[in-house]
N, C-alpha and C positions, 0 to 999 in steps of 0.2 A: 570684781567678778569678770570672766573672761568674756568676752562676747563670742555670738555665735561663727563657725567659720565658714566663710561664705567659699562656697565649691569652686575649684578654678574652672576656666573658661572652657578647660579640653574636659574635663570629667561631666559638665555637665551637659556639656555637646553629647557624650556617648551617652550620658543618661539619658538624654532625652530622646536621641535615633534608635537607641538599641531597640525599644519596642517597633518602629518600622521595620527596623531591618528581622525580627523573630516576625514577624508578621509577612514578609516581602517569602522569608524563608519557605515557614508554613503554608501559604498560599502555592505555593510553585511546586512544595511538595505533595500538596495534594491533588495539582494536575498533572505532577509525573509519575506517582504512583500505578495508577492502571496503563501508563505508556509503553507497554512492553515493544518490541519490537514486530512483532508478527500481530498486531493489531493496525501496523501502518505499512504494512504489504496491502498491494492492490491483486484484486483478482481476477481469473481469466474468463471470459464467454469466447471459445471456439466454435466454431462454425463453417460448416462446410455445406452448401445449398445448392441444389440439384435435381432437373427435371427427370421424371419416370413415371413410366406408367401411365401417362398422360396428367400426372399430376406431380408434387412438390416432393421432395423426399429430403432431408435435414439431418446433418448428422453433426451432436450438439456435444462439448464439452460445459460444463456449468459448475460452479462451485456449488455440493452439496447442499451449505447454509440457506442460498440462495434461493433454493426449491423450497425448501422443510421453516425457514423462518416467516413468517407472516409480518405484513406492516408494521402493526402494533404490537411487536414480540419485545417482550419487556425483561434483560438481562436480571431484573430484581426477580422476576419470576419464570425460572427460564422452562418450566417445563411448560407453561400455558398457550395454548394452541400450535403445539410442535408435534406432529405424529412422529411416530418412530425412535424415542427420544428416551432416556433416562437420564435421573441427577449424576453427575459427577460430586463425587464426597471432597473432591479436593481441591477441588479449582471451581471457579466463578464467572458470570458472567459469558462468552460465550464459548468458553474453554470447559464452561460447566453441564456442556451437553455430551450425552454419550448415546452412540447411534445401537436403538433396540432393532439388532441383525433379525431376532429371533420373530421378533414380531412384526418386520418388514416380510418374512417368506413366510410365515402363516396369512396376511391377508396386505398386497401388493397393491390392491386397489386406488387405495388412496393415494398411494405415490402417481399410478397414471394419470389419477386425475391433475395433480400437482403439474406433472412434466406438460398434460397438455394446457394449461395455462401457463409456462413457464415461456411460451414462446408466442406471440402474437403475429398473423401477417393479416396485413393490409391490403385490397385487393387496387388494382389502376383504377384512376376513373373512367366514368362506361363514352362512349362515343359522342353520346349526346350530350356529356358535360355534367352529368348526373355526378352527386359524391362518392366515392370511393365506398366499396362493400365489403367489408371483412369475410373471411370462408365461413360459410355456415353448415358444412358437415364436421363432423366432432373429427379430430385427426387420430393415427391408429400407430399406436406404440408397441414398437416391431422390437425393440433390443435395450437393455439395459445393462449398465455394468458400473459399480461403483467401486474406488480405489483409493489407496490414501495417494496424497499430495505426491511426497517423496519416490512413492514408486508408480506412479501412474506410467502407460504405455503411452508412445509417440501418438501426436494426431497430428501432425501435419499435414501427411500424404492421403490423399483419400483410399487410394488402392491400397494402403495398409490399415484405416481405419474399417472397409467392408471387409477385411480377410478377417478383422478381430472381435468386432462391435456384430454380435451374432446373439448371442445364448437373451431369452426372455429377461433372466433376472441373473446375473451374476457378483454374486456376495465373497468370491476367492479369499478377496484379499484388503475384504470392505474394515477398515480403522475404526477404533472407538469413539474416536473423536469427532464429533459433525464439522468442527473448523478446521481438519487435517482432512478432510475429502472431496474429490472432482466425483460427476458421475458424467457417465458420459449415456445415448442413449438416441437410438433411431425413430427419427417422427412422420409419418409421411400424411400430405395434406390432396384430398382431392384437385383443388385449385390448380391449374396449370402455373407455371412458372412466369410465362411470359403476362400471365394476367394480373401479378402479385406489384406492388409498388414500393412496399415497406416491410423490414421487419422488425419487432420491438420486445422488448423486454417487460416481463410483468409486470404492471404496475402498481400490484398489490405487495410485492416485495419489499425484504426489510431497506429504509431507507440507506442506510451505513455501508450494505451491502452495496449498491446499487451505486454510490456515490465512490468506492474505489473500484468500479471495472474497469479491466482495458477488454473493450471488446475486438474481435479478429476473425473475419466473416471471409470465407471463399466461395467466391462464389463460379460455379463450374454450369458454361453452357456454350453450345453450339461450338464443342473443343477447346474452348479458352478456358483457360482460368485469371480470375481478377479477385485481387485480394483485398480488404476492406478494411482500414480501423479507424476503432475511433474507443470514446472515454465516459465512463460514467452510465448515466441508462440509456440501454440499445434502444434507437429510434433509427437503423441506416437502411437509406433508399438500396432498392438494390440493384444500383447501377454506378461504375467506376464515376468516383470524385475526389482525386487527390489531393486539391487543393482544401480541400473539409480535413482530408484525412488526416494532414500537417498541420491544421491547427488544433485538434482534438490530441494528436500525440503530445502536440508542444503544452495544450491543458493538465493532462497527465501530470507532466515533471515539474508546471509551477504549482499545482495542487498537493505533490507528494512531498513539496519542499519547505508548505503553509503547515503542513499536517504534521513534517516529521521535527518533533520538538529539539530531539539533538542537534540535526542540524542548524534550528537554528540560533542554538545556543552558543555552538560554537563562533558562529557569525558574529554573535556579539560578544565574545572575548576577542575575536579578532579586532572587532574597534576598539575595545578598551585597553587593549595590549598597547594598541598602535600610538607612540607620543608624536609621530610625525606622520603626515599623510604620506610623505614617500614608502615607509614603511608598512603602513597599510595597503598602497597601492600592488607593492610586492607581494605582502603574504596574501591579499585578496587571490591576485592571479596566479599561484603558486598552489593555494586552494583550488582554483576552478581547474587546473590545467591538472591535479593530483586525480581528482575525481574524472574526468572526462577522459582519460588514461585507458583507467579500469574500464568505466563504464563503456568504451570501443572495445576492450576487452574480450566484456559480455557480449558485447551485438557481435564479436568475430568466434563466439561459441568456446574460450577459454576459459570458462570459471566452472567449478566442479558442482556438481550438483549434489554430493554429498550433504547428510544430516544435518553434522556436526558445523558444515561451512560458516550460516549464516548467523548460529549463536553466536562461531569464535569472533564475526567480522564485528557484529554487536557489541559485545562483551570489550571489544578494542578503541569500538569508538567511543564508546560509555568512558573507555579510561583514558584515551585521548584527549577529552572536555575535563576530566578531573584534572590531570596533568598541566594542560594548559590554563584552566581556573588556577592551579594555584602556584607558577609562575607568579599569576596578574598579581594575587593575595600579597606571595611573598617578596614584589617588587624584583624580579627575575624577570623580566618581561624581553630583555635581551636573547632567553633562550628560545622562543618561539621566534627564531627564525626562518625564511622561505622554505629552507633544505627541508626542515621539520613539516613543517605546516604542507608542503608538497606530499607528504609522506601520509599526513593526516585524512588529506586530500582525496590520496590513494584506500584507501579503509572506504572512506562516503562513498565514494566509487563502485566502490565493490558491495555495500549494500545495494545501491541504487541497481547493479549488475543482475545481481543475485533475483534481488524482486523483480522484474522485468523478465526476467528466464524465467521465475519460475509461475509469472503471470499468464505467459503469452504461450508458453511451453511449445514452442517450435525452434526448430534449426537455424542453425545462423546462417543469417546471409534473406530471410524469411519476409522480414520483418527491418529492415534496414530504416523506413521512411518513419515508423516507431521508435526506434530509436534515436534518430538524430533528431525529430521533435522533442521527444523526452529530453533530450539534454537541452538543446536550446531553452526549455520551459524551465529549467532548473537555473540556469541563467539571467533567462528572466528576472524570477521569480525574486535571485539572488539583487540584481540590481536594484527590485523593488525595495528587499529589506535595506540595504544599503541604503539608499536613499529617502525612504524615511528614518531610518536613527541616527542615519551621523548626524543631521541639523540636530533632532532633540539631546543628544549627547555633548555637542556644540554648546546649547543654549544650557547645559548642567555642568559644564565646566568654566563657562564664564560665569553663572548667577549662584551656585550651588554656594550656600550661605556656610556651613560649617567647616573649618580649617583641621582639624584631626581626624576628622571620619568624611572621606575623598567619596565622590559620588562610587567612584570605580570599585571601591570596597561592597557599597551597599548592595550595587548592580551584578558583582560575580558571587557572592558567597551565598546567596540561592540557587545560582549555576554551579559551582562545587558541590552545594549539599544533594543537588538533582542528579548528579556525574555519580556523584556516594549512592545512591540507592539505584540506580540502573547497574550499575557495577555489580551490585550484590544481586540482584534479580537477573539480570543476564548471567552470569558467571553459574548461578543454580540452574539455568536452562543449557548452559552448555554442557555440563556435568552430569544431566538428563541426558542430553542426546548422545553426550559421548557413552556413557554406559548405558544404552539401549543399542548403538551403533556395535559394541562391543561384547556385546550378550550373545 
């Protein structure tokens, strides 16, 4: 009788990882699924702050969502405490809201009361050292105008946002979408100017929202103008402090670099690519100097603001991380060379460009000390991940117990299969934009 045959060493090594590695796959798939690319854009709070009248007078750019979503606005149910609002039948989550135009111009009210909660000021503390007293007359909402993303008017200049920012309630060219709209909209506050000390962001707002702003405050008094930013929820004094300003920019790009998954997916095909640190050392900075490129680029106001732009740069880098995954896979790892990965580089770049323009939505040359935080942060951010995974990839290539299934296998082909489905979800939105650009 023949005896049983005992599995060789390599087969039952694969037997035994393959369920990590479906499981390593599945996992990754199911946090890149909702990653679309316009869910890790950040967005803008414009602001422009100005004595009249003997009191405050505000002229505010705001993302739509920002006003209309509530703290506990819950994507599973997205029509639940959202005024103005209808289901979208075809999309989900916060792409699954569509702005009721019709029922914002039959009764307006409740948006005023929204805008005048959408901005808070804080008033100086009083003489005698007493706390600081917020304005206690209700503020008075002179102008309103909402627009989608893509075509929204300059607000840079102030003399061109008073020649524009007029009409009560203007719906021109208001989007159906509540995550494709700015609104913009004049607030003016009793309070004199010179007695105010802060101004902030609502704090009942949806958190998500709140946690990608770049905000960008002018503030215009006694002739000057001094400009303001900074990152996440508006708390800024309102008095020049550049040295805040630089480190809130510099938060920005290591924050946008934690959040955006491609990027740093790629980072880690970068390590596993690399059989020698010299070669790593090259495509790292080859990477950094590909993206830092563009992104001067953007800050010198050369990148198109077209539709179509940010699916195609998307849709590139998605197939970038594929390309490069399966190099690693198919032991090609020679072809991701510097020239290449420079190139790669240039694509991230130009995301990071894109969003930034079309955050901050001002002129180049504006916004300068924004930008070159933002990069330094993404730098950062980069050294960070560098520096914890090469050790733990270190300690899996010395101890990694199975001789036919290579850590570097297990590690990219959830990065492949991640690259395979943005591919296909990016490519369907650019396809979108192109034929809506094209209609």
């Amino acid at each position: 009788m023949s005896q049983p045959r005992t599995p060789a060493p390599a087969a039952q090594e694969r037997k035994t990882f393959a369920p990590l590695l479906s499981s390593l796959s599945i996992l990754l798939l199911l946090i890149c699924a909702p990653a679309q690319a316009h869910f890790q854009n950040f967005l803008g709070r414009i602001l422009h702050v100005e004595a009249q009248d003997g009191g405050t007078l505000i002229h505010a750019r705001l993302p739509l969502a920002s006003v209309l979503l509530p703290r506990d606005w819950d994507p599973l149910h997205p029509l639940h405490g959202v005024p103005y609002a209808r289901a979208n039948p075809v999309a989900s989550g916060p792409d699954g809201l569509l702005l009721d135009t019709a029922s914002l111009q039959a009764n307006p009210q409740q948006l005023h009361a929204r805008l005048a909660a959408a901005l808070q000021l804080v008033g100086a503390s009083q003489p005698d050292g007493s706390p600081a007293v917020p304005p206690v007359a209700a503020p008075e909402i002179r102008a309103i105008r909402i627009q989608p993303i893509q075509d929204r008017s300059p607000f840079s200049h102030l003399s061109q946002v008073r020649t524009e920012l007029t009409r009560p309630l203007d719906l021109g060219q208001a989007p159906p979408a509540l995550t494709d709209a700015v609104i913009d909209f004049r607030i003016f506050y009793r309070q004199p100017l010179q007695q105010l000390a802060q101004i902030r962001s609502n704090p009942a707002e949806w958190p998500d929202i709140a946690a990608r702003s770049i905000n960008i405050l002018t503030l215009h008094q006694d002739g000057e103008r001094t400009r303001l930013t900074s990152s996440g929820v508006l708390a800024q004094p309102l008095q020049a402090s550049s040295p805040w300003q630089l480190r809130d920019s510099l938060g920005s790009g290591f924050y946008h670099v934690l959040i955006g998954l491609d990027h740093v997916l790629f980072m880690l095909i970068l390590i596993l690519a690399a059989r020698h640190w010299r070669v790593f050392v090259h495509n790292s900075l080859a990477f950094t100097l590909g993206h830092s490129v563009t992104l001067a680029l953007g800050a010198a106001g050369l990148i198109t603001g077209a539709a179509w732009f940010i699916p195609l740069i998307e849709t590139a880098i998605a197939l970038s991380i594929l390309y490069s995954g399966a190099c690693l896979l198919l032991g090609a790892q020679q072809r991701l060379l510097a020239g290449r990965v420079f190139l790669i580089g240039l694509l991230h770049g130009l995301g990071f460009a894109f969003m930034l323009a079309q955050a901050s939505g001002q002129n180049a040359g504006d916004t300068l000390l924004l930008w070159f935080g933002f990069n330094l942060g993404v730098e950062l951010a980069q050294l960070s991940i560098y520096g914890l995974a090469l050790p733990l990839l270190w300690l899996l290539g010395r101890y990694w117990p199975p001789q036919r299934l290579a850590f570097r296998t297990l590690l990219a082909t959830p990065c492949v299969l991640a690259a395979l489905l943005w591919s296909g979800q990016r490519s369907l939105d650019l396809i979108d934009a192109m034929g809506w650009q094209l209609s």
